[in-house]
C-alpha positions as CSV (number, residue, x, y, z in Angstrom):
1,X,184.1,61.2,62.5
2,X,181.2,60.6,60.5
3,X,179.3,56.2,60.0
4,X,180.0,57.1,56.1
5,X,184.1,57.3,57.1
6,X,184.0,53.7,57.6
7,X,183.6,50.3,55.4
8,X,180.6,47.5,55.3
9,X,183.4,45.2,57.2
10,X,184.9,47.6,59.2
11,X,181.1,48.1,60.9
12,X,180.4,44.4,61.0
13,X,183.5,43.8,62.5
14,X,183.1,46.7,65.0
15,X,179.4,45.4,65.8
16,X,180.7,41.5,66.3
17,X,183.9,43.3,69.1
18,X,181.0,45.3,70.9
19,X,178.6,42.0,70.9
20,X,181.4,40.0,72.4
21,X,182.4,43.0,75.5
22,X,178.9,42.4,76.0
23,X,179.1,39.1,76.7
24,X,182.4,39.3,78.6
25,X,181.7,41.8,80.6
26,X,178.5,40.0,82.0
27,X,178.1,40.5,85.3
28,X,178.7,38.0,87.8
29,X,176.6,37.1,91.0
30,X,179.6,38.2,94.1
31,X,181.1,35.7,96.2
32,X,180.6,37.4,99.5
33,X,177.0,39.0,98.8
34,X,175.5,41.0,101.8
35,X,172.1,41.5,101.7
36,X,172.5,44.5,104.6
37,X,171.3,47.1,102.0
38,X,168.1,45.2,100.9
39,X,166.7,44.2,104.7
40,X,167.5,48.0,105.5
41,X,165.4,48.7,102.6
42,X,162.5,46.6,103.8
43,X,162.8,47.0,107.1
44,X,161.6,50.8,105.9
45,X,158.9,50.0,103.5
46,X,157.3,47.8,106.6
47,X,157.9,50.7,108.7
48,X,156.1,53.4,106.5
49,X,153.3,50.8,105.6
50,X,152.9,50.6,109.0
51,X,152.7,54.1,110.4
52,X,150.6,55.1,106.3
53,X,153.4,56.9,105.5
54,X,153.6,55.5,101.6
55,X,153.4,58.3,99.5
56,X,154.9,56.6,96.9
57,X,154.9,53.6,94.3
58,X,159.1,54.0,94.1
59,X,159.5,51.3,96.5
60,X,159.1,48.1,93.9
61,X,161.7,49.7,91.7
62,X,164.1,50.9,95.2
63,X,163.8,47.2,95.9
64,X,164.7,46.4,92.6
65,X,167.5,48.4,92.2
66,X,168.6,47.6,95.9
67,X,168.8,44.1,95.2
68,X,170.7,43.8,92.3
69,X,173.1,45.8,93.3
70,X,173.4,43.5,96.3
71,X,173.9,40.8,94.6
72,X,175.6,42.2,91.7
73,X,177.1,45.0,92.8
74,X,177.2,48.4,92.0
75,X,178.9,48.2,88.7
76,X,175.8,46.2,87.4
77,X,174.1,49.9,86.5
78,X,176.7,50.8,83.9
79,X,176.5,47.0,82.0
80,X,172.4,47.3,82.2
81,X,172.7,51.0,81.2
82,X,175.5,50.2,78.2
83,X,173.4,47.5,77.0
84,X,169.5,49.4,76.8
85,X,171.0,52.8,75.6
């Protein structure tokens, strides 16, 4: 179905109910967060700083990703990912 198929209003109106899921789909900080994940995550960075093993710059955005997902959860990806796409 082609943009042209659809009024001025009908758009606006469509942009206004996609603005607002935005909104209400938020995510929320979890009530029981656990922070396992992240101090695993660490605990390996130290370990291949340690024995000069880093081979990589990834571990800023691992840490990154780690941690919002902690405190978030996994579902945080598809809001982040429906909102810069």
């Amino acid at each position: 179905m082609s943009i042209k198929n659809y009024t001025d209003e009908e758009l606006k109106k469509e942009l206004i109910h996609r603005k607002m899921k935005r909104i209400l789909d938020k995510p929320k900080v979890k009530k029981d967060i656990d922070f396992t994940p992240l101090i695993k995550l660490c605990e390996s960075i130290i370990n291949q700083i340690e024995e000069h093993e880093v081979d990589d710059d990834d571990n800023a955005q691992y840490a990154y990703e780690t941690t919002m997902s902690c405190i978030y959860g996994n579902n945080v990806w598809d809001w982040i990912n429906s909102i810069i796409r």
